[in-house]
C-alpha positions in Angstrom: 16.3 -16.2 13.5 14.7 -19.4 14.8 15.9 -19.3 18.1 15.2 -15.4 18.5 11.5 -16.2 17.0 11.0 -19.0 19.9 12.2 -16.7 22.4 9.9 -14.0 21.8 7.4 -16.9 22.4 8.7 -17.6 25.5 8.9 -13.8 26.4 5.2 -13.8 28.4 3.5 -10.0 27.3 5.5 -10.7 23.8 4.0 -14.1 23.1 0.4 -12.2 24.5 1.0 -9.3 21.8 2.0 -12.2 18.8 -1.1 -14.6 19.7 -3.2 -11.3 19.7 -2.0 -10.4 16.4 -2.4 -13.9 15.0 -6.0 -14.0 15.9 -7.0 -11.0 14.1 -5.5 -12.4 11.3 -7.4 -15.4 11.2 -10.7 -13.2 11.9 -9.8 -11.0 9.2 -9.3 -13.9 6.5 -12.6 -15.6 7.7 -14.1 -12.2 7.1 -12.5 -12.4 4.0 -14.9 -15.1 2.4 -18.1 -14.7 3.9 -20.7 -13.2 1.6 -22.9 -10.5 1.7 -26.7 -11.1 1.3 -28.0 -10.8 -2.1 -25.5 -12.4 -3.9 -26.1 -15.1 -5.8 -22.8 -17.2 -4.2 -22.9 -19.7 -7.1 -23.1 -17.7 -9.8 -20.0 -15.8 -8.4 -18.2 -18.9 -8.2 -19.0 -19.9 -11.8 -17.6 -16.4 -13.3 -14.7 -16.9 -10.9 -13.4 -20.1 -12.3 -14.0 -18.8 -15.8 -12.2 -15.7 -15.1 -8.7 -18.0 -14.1 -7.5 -15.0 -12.8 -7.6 -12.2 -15.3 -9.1 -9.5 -12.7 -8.5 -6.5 -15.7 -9.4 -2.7 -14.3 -9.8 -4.2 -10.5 -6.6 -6.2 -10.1 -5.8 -3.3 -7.5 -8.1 -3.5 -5.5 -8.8 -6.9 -5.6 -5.1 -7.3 -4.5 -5.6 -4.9 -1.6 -8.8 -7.0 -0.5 -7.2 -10.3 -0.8 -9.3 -11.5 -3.5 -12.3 -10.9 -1.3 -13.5 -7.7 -4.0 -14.7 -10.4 -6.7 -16.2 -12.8 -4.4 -17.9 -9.7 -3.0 -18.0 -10.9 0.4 -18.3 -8.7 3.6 -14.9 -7.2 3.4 -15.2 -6.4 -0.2 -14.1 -3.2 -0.1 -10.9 -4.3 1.8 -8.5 -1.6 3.6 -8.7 0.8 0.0 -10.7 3.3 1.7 -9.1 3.5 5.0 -6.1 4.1 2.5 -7.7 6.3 -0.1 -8.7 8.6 3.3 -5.7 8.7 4.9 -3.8 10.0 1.7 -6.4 12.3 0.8 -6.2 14.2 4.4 -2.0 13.5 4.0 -2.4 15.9 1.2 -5.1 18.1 2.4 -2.4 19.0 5.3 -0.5 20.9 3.0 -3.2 23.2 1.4 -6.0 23.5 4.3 -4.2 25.6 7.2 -6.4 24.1 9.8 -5.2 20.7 9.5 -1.6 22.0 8.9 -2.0 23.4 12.7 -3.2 20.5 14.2 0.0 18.2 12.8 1.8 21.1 14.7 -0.4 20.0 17.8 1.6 17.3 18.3 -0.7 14.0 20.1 -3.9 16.0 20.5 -4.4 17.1 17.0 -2.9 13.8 15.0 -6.0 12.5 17.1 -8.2 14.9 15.9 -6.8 14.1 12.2 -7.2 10.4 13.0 -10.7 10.8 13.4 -11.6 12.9 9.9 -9.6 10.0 8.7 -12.2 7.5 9.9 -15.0 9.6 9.1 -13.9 10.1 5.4 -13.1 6.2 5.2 -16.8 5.5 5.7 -17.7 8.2 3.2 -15.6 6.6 0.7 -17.0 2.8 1.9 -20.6 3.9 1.2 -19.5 5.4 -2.4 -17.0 2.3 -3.4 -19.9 -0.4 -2.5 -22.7 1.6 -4.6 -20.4 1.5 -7.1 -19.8 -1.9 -6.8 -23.2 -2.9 -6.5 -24.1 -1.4 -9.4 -20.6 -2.6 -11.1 -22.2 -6.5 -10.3 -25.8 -5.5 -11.0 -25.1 -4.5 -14.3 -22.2 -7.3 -15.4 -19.2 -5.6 -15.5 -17.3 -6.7 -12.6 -17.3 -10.6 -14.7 -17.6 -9.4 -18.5 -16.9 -12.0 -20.0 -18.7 -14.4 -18.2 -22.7 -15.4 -19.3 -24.0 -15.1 -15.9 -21.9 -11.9 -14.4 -25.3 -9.9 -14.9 -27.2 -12.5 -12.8 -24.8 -12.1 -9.5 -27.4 -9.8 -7.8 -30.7 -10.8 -8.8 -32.6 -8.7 -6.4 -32.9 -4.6 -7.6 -34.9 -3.4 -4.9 -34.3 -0.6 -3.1 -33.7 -2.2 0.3 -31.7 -5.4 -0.8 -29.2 -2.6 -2.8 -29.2 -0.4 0.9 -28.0 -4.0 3.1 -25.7 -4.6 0.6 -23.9 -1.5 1.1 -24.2 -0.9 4.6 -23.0 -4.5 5.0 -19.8 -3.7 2.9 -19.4 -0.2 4.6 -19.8 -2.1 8.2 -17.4 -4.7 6.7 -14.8 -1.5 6.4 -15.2 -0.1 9.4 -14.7 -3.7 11.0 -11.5 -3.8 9.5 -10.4 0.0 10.4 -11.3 -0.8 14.5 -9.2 -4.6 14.1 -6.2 -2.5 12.5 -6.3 -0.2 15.8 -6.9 -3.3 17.6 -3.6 -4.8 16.3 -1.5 -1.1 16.5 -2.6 -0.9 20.1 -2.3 -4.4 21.9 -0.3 -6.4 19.1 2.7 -6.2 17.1 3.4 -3.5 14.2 1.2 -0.9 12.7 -2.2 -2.9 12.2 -3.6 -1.4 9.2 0.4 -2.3 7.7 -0.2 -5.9 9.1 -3.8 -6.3 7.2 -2.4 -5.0 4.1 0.2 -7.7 4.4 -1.8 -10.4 4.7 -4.5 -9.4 2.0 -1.6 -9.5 -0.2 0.4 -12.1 0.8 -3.0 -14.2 0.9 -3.3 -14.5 -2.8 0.7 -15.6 -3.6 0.2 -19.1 -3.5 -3.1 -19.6 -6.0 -1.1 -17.0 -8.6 1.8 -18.9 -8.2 0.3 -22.0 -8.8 -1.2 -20.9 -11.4 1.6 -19.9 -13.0 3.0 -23.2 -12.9 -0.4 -24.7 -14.5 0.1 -22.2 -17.7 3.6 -23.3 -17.9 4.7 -25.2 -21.3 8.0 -25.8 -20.5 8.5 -28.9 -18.1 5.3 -28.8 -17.2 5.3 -25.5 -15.9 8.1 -26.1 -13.4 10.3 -24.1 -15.6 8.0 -20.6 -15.4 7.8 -21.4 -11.6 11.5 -21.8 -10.8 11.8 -18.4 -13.0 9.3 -16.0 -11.5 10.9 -17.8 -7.9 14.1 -16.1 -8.9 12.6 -13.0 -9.9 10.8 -12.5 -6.9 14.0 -13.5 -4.9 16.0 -11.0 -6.6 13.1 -8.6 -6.4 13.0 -9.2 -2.5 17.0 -8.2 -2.5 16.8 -5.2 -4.2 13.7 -3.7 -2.5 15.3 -4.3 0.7 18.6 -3.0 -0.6 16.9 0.6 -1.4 14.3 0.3 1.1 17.3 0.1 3.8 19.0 2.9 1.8 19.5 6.4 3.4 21.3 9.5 2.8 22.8 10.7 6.4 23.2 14.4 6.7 25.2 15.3 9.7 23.9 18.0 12.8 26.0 19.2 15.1 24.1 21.1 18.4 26.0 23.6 19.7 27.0 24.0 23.3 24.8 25.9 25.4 25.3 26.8 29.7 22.3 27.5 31.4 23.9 27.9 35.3 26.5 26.1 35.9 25.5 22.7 33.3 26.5 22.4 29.8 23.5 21.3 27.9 23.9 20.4 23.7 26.8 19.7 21.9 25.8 16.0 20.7 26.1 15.1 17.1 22.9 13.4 15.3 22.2 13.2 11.5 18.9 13.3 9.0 18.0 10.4 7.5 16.8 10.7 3.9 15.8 7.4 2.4 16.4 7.1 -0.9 12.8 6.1 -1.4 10.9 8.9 0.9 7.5 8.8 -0.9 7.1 4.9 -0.5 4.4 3.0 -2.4 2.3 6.0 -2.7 3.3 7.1 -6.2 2.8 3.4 -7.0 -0.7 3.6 -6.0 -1.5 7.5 -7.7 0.1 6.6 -11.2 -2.2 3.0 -11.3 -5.3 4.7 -9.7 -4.7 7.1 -12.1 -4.6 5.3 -15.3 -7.6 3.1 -14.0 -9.9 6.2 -14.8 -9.5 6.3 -18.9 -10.6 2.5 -19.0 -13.2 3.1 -16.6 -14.7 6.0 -18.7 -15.0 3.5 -21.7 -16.1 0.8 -20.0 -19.1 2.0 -18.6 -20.0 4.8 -21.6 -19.9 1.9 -24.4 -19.2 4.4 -26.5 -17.4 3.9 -30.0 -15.9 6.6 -30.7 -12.5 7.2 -31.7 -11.2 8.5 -28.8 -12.8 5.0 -27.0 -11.3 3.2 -29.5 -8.1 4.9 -29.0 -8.2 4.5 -25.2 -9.6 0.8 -25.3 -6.0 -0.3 -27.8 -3.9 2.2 -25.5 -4.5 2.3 -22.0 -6.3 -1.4 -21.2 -3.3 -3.5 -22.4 -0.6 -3.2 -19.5 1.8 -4.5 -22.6 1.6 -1.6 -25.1 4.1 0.3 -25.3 2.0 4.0 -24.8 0.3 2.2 -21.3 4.3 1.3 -20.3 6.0 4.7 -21.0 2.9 6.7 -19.3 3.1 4.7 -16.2 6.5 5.1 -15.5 6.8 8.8 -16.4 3.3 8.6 -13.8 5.3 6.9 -11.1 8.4 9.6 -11.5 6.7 12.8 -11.5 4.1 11.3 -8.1 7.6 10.5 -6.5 8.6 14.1 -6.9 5.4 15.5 -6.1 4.7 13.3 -2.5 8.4 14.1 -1.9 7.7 17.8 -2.1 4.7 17.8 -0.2 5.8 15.3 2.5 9.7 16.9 2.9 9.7 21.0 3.7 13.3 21.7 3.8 12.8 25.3 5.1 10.8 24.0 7.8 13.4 21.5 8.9 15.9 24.2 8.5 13.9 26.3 11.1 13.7 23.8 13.7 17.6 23.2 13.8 18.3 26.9 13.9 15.6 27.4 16.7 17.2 24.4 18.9 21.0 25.3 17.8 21.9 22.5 14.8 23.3 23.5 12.0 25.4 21.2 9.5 28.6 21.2 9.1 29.8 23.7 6.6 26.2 25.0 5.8 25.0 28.2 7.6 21.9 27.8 9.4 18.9 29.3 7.9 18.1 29.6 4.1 21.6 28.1 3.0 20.8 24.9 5.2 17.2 24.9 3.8 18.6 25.5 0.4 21.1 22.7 0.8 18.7 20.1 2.1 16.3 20.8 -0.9 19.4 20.0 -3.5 20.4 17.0 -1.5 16.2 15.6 -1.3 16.2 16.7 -5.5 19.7 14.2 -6.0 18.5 11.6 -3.9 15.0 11.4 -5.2 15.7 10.9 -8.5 17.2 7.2 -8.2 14.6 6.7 -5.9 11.5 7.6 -8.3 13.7 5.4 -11.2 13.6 2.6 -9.3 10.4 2.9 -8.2 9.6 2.5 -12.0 11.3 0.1 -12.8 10.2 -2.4 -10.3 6.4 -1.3 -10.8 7.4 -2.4 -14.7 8.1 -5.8 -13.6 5.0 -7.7 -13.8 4.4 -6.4 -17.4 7.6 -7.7 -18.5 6.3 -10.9 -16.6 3.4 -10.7 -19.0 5.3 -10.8 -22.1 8.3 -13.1 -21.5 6.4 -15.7 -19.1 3.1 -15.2 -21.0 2.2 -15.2 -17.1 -1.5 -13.9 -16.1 -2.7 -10.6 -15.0 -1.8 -12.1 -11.0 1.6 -11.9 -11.6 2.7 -12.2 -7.7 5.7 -10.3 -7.5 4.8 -7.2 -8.6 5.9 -3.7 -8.0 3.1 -2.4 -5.6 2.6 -6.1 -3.3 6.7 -6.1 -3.2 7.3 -2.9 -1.5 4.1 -3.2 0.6 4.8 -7.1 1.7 9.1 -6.4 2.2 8.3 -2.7 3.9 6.1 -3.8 6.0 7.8 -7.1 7.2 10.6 -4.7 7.6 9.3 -2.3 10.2 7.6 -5.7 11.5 10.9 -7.4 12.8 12.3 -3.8 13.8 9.4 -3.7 16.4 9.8 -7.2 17.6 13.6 -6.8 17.5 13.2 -3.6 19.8 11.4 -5.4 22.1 13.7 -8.2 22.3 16.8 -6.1 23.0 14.7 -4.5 25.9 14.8 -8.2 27.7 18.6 -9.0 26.7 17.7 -11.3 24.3 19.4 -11.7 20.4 17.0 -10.1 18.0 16.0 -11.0 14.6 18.5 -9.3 12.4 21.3 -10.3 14.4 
């Protein structure tokens, strides 16, 4: 992998593309930590260091942003909005017939989608940084720390307005570097950024880890959660990697005197189709009863209820909801992403037909039992690996930035995955070993 690596160094446009890439990296983590005006800096810092971690309802995002959401810093918001839009039009597609017909446009109208996507991304950049203005202006994004209410001293008009434009240009920055990095570097940009806002906060959580330790000084925890997140590593790859092949056969068609069809080609079906997205619904989701109680203050019983329930990752109630969460998103993105009858159309329209199956409603029939089979192990496992860091939280008596959890697993080996594929690619283009060889 070494020697494949230092060739693609040696490759001239490839080392161009890898050194591009690399610098918008660096510009994107220097981004990262500058702040906004009208924060007081120090008084961040303080509630930071008192906080050792525990992030609570915005551990999400915060994770998303590489740490940059707390120290509410010009890229605050992170790449959750760019995200956030890009799902919300994903799903739109299936219910607004207009933007179903310009998928079917092919280039020309994934452009046209590309650009609602930006224009809803700003929408959602100016709504995220009022709120989290106002969530710093009134001391809840550091509640327990004495001077979380004094991070924005000014509550003028104007100072709130450059606050959130700053934040919203801060997004928007972001969005044109991921295109940047999509169309003159290496991998899918926005991918890469998500990468390295994630990957940017392993080594503080993991030394932290080892500080908390009482075993050994800690070293004990750290070799543990070093295992788990090897083993982790394995298994998403494992699935990630996993596919069911259905076979299609083209049949043999003379036009003149040529022979044209008659190749053989399959369907892929990964055994995780929806990705991290049901990840992402199901914590999103349960975000929303803890945000209702935390900015009512109400005591209720139903607040109560919610604040013993649904804060806790650890109780039992929060556990079983999240997983039954993750499995029914996984069925739903599946559904909405997957149309069987569609696919079924486009074979019989070019020829294909599988082997055995009847083209039409039987094929369309067979490829929905087949995506029902498979997607059930795949929505399991989803679970079950988002479940990880609160079982972290319980055996290691780890903190809330347990680094190998469900969502920055997938996201970090996914992404490095279709990373090395691209570079690989290109190296087999110039004759040279690639890096899964």
């Amino acid at each position: 992998m070494l020697t494949a690596f230092a060739r693609a160094f040696k490759t001239p446009d490839l080392r161009k593309k890898l050194l591009f890439t690399l610098g918008i990296i660096v510009l994107f983590r220097l981004g990262q930590h500058v702040p906004i005006p009208g924060i007081d800096y120090k008084n961040v810092q303080t509630c930071m260091d008192l906080a050792k971690g525990q992030q609570g309802l915005f551990g999400l995002v915060n994770m998303f942003s590489g740490g940059a959401l707390l120290q509410i810093t010009i890229f605050a918001l992170g790449i959750m909005p760019y995200i956030t839009a890009s799902i919300i039009l994903q799903l739109l597609t299936v219910v607004i017939p207009r933007l179903e017909a310009l998928k079917k446009e092919g280039q020309a109208g994934q452009g046209k989608i590309t650009q609602y996507t930006r224009y809803l991304t700003i929408a959602l950049a100016i709504l995220q940084g009022t709120g989290l203005v106002a969530t710093a202006r009134s001391g809840s994004l550091f509640q327990s720390c004495p001077v979380g209410g004094q991070i924005v001293r000014d509550d003028s008009i104007f100072t709130t307005a450059v606050m959130v434009i700053t934040m919203t240009a801060g997004t928007a920055l972001i969005m044109w570097l991921g295109e940047l990095v999509t169309d003159r570097g290496i991998g899918n940009g926005m991918s890469i950024l998500m990468f390295v806002s994630i990957a940017a906060g392993f080594p503080s959580a993991m030394w932290s880890i080892k500080q908390q330790g009482k075993i050994m000084d800690g070293w004990l925890e750290f070799g543990l959660v070093i295992l788990c997140g090897l083993a982790m590593v394995g298994l998403v790859v494992f699935v990630e990697q996993a596919q069911r092949r259905i076979p299609v056969q083209y049949a043999k068609r003379m036009i003149g005197r040529r022979s044209y069809g008659g190749t053989s080609t399959y369907i892929p079906m990964k055994v995780n189709q929806a990705g991290v997205i049901p990840v992402i619904f199901a914590s999103s989701l349960l975000y929303i009863p803890a945000l209702i109680v935390q900015f009512s203050n109400s005591k209720a019983g139903w607040a109560t209820w919610i604040s013993q329930n649904f804060v806790k990752g650890d109780h039992p109630i929060y556990i079983a909801t999240y997983f039954l969460l993750i499995v029914f998103f996984a069925f739903f993105y599946v559904a909405i992403s997957f149309n069987p009858e569609e696919v079924a159309d486009n074979m019989k329209k070019y020829g294909g037909f599988i082997p055995g199956i009847r083209a039409g409603r039987p094929t369309a029939e067979y490829l929905s039992y087949v995506l029902n089979r498979i997607t059930w192990p795949g929505a399991l496992y989803l679970g079950l690996i988002a479940l990880v860091p609160t079982v972290a939280l319980v055996t290691l008596n780890a903190n809330q930035n347990f680094p190998f959890g469900g969502t920055s697993i997938l996201i970090i080996v996914g992404v490095g995955l279709e990373t090395v594929k691209q570079i690989e690619s290109q190296l087999q283009q110039r004759h040279y070993e690639g890096f899964l060889r």
